[in-house]
C-alpha positions as CSV (number, residue, x, y, z in Angstrom):
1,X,164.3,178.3,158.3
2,X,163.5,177.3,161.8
3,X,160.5,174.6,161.6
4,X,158.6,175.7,164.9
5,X,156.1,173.7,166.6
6,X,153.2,175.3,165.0
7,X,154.7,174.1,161.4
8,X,154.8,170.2,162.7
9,X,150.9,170.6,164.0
10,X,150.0,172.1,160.5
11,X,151.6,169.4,158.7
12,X,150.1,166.1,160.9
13,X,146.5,168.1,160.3
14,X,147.4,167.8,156.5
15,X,147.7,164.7,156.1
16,X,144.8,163.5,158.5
17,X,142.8,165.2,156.3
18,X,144.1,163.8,153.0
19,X,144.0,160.6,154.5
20,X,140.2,161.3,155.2
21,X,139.6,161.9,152.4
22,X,141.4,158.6,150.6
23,X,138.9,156.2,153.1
24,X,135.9,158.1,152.7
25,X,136.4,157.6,148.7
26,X,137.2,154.2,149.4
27,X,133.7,153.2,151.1
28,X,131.8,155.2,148.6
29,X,133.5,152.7,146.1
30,X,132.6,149.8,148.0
31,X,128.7,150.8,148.7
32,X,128.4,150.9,145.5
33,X,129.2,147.8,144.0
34,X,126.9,146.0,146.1
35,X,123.7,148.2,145.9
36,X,121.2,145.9,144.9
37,X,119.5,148.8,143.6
38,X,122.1,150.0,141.1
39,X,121.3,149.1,137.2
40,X,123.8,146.6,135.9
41,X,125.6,147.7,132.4
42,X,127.2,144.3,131.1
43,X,127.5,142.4,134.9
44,X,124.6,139.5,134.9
45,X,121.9,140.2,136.7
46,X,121.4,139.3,140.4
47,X,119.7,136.7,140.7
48,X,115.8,136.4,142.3
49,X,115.7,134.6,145.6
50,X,112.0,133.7,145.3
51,X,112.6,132.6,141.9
52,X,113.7,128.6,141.2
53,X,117.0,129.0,139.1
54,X,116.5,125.7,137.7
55,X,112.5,126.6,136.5
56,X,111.3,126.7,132.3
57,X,110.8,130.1,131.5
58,X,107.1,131.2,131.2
59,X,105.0,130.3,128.5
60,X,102.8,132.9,126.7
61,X,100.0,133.1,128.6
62,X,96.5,131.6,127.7
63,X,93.1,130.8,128.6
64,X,92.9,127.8,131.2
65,X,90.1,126.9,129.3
66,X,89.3,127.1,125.7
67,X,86.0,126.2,124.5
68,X,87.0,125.3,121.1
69,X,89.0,122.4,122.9
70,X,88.8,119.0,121.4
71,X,90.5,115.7,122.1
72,X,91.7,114.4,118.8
73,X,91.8,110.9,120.3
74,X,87.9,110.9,120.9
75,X,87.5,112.6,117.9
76,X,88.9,109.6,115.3
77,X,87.8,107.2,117.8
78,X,84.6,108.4,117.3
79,X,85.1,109.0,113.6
80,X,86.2,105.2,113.2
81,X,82.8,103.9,114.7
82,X,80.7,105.7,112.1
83,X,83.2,105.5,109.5
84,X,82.1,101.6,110.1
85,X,78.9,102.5,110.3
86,X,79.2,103.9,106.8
87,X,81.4,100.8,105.2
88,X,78.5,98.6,106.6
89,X,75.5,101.0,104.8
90,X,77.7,100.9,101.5
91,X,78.1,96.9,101.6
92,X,74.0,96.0,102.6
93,X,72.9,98.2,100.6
94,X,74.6,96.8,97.3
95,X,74.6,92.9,98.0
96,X,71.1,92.8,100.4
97,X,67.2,93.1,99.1
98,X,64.8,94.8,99.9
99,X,63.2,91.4,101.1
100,X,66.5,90.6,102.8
101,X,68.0,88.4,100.5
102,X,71.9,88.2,99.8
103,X,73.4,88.1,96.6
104,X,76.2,86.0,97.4
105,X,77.8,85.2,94.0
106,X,78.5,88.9,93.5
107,X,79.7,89.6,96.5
108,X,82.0,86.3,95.7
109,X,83.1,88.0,93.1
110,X,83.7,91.7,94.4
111,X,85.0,90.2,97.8
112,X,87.9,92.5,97.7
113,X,85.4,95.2,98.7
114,X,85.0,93.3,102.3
115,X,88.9,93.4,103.2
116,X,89.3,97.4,104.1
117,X,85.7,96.8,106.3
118,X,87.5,94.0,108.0
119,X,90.6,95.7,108.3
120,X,88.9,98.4,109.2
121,X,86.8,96.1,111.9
122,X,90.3,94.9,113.1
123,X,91.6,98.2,114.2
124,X,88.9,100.1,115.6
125,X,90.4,99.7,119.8
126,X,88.0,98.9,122.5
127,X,88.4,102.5,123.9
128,X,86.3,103.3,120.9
129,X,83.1,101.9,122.3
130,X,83.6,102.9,125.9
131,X,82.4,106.1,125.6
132,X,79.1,105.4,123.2
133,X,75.3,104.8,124.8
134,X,73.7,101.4,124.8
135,X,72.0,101.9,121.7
136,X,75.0,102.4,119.8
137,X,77.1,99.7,121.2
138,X,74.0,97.4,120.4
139,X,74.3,98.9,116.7
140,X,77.6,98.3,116.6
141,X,77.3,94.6,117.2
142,X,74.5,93.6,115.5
143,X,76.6,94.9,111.9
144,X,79.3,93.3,113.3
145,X,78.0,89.9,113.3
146,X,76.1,90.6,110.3
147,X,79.1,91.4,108.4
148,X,80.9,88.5,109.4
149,X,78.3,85.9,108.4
150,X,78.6,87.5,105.1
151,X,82.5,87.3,105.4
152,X,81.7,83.4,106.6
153,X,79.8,82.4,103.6
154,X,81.8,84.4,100.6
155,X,85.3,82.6,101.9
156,X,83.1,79.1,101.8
157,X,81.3,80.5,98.3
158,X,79.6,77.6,96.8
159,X,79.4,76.1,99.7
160,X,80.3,72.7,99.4
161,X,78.0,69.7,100.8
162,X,79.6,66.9,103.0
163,X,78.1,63.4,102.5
164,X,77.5,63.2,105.9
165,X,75.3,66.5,106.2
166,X,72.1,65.0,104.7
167,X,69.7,66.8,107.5
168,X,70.7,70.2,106.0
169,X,70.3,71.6,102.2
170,X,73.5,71.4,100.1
171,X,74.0,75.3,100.6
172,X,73.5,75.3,104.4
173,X,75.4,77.1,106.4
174,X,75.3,74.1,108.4
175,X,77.5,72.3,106.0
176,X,80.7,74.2,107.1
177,X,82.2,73.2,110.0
178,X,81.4,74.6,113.0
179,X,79.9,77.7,111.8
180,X,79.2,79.2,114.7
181,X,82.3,78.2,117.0
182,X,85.5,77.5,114.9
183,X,85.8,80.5,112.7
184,X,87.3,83.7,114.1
185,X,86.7,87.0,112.9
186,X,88.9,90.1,114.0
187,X,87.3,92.8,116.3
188,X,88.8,95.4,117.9
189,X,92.0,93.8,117.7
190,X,90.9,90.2,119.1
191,X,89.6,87.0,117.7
192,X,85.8,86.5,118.5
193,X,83.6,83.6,116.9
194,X,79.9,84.2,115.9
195,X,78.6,82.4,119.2
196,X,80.4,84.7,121.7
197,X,79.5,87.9,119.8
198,X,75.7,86.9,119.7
199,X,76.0,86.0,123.5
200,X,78.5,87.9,125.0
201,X,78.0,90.6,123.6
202,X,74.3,91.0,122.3
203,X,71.9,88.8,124.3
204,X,73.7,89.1,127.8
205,X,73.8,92.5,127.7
206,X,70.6,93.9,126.4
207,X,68.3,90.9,127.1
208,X,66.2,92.3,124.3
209,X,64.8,89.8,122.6
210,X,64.1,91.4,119.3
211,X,67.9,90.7,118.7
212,X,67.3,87.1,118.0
213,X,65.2,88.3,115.0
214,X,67.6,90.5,113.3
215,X,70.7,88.6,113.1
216,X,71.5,86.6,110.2
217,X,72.0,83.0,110.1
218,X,72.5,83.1,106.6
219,X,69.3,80.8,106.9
220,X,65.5,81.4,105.4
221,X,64.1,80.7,109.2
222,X,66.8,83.2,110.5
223,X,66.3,87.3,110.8
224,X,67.1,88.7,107.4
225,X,69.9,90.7,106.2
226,X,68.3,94.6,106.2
227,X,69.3,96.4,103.3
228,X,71.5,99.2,105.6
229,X,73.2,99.4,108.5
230,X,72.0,99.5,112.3
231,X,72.1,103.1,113.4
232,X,71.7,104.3,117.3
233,X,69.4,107.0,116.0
234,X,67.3,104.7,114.5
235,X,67.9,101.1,116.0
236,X,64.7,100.5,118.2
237,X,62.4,101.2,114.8
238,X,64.8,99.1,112.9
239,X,64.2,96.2,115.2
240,X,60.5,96.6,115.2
241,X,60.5,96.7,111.8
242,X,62.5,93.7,111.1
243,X,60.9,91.9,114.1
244,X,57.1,92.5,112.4
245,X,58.8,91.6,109.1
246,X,59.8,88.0,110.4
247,X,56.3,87.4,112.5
248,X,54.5,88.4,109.1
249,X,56.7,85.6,107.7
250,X,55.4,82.1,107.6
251,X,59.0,81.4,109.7
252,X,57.9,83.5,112.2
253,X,54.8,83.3,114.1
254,X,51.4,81.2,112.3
255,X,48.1,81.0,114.4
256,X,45.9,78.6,113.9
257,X,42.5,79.3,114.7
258,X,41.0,76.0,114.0
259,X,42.9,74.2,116.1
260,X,43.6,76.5,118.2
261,X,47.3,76.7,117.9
262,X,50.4,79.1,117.3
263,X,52.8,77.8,115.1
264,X,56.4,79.9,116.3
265,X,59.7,80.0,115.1
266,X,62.2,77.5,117.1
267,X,64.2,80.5,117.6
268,X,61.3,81.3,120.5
269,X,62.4,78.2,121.7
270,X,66.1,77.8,121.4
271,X,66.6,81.5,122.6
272,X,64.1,81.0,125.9
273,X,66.9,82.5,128.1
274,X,66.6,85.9,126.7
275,X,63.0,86.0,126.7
276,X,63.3,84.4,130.6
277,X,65.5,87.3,131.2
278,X,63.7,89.6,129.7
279,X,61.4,92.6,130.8
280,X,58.2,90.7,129.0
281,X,58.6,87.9,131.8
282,X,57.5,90.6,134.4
283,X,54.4,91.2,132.2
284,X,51.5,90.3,134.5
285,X,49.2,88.9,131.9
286,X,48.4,85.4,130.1
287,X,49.1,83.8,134.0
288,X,47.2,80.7,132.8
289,X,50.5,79.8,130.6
290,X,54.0,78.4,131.8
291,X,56.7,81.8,132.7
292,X,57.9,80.8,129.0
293,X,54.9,80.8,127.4
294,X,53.2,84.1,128.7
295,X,56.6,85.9,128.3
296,X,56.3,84.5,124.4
297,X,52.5,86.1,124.7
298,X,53.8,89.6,125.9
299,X,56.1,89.8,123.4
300,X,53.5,89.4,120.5
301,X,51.3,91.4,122.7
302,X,53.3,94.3,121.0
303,X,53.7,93.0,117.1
304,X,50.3,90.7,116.3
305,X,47.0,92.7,115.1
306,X,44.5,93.3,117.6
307,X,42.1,90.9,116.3
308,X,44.6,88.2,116.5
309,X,45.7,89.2,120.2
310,X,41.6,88.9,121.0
311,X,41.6,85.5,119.9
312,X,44.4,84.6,122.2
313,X,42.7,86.1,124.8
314,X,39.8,84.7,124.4
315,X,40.9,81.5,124.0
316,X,43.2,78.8,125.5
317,X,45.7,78.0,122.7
318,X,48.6,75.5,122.7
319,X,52.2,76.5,120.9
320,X,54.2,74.2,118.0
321,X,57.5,75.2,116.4
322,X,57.8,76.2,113.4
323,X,61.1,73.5,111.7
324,X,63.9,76.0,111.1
325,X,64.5,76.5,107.4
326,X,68.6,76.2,106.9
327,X,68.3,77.1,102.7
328,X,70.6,80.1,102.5
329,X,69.2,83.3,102.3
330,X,70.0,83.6,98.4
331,X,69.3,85.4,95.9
332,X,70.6,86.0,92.1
């Protein structure tokens, strides 16, 4: 059979089309593979462009602040203040008086009882305090240095007398060495001696001079030992309480109206700083006295009866102290 022309055109228009049809199928193919759009079946997913690769995956989501929240640092930082607190009620109220007075020998012989306090004392941090008010910092310090007279005297329990002592009693505090400088007691991790926890720590910084009547010197003419710990709740009627105790006292504050005279504790003396420094020097009252004097007069202003206060007044008295009395605070 003759192939005419019209059998060549038929056949190229063939295969254009078939050939169409093969490219069309091919970019159909391609489109598809790269539609962002398309759901993958096993491929990994594309990845986010906004999102950082490298990022955590979410947490579950929560409140940005929860009430409830507590630090558990401040919490047993704050439990090991009053857990102190507590150790120091258990111990004065088992070896101290009601009248103050310390039974040493049994606490000689218990002294095992002291060592978790101390221990206790040792590792309580700084950090612990930072947070408290005044009153309980003052608290704080004022068991602490009662606590370690009483650790003081049990490690020297009897205390023995040195030949060359003979202006203190045999069981004087005084008799040790040094009492007040040379022994070192552990506080929050450092070594402090009695002085620098009485000064540093307690007169400098409250300039109160009811502390210098309720610390222990293990001494009769000293505060007394109280029968409980010092408490912020309760700290300013505790020291009024043991400040009138010791006035009351023949230590503490005689007047005489004979002669016109007030008999005071040497610690009114010895301790003049604080009372200098403190807010009774700004009293304006008793002006006829030296600064130290009328600052002595406005504190009693507050403690002596108000018969006794109108005989000062009325009258112009001179002041003697009273010989400190270094017996130990002892009882059996």
């Amino acid at each position: 059979m003759k192939k005419t022309g019209f059998y060549y055109l038929l056949s190229g228009m063939t295969a254009l089309c078939i050939l169409g049809f093969v490219l069309v199928g091919n970019a159909r193919s391609q489109s598809d593979s790269a539609d962002p759009n398309r759901p993958a079946s096993d491929a990994a997913p594309a990845p986010d462009p906004e999102k950082d690769p490298n990022a955590p995956a979410p947490a579950e989501e929560s409140s940005p602040i929860d009430e409830d929240y507590s630090d558990p640092i401040l919490e047993e930082n704050d439990s090991r203040i009053y857990e102190f607190f507590n150790a120091c009620d258990q111990l004065f109220s088992t070896y101290v008086t009601e009248k103050g007075m310390v039974q040493y020998a049994a606490l000689r012989r218990s002294r095992l009882e002291l060592l978790p306090l101390m221990r206790l004392l040792k590792e309580i941090s700084p950090l612990h305090l930072m947070a408290l008010e005044q009153e309980a910092k003052t608290a704080f310090w004022i068991n602490v240095y009662n606590v370690c007279v009483l650790q003081l005297i049990v490690d020297n329990y009897p205390i023995q007398p040195k030949w060359y002592m003979i202006r203190y009693p045999n069981d004087s505090i005084m008799q040790l060495s040094n009492p007040w400088t040379k022994h070192y007691f552990w506080v929050q991790g450092l070594q402090y001696n009695l002085q620098e926890i009485e000064q540093e720590f307690l007169l400098h910084r409250t300039r109160d001079p009811r502390i210098c009547f309720v610390l222990s010197y293990a001494s009769l003419g000293g505060g007394r030992q109280r029968p409980e710990a010092y408490r912020p709740a309760a700290l300013d009627r505790q020291l009024d309480q043991q400040v009138l105790a010791y006035l009351n006292s023949p230590f503490g504050c005689v007047i005489d109206r004979d002669n016109k005279t007030i008999h005071l504790s040497v610690i009114f003396q010895t301790r003049r700083n604080t009372f200098l420094q403190s807010d009774y020097a700004k009293i304006r009252k008793f002006r006829q006295y030296s600064d130290l004097q009328r600052t002595w007069l406005n504190f009693l202003d507050r403690y002596l009866t108000r018969e006794e206060m109108e005989f000062i007044e009325n009258n112009t008295c001179s002041f003697k102290m009273i010989n400190f009395d270094w017996h130990l605070d002892e009882t059996f």
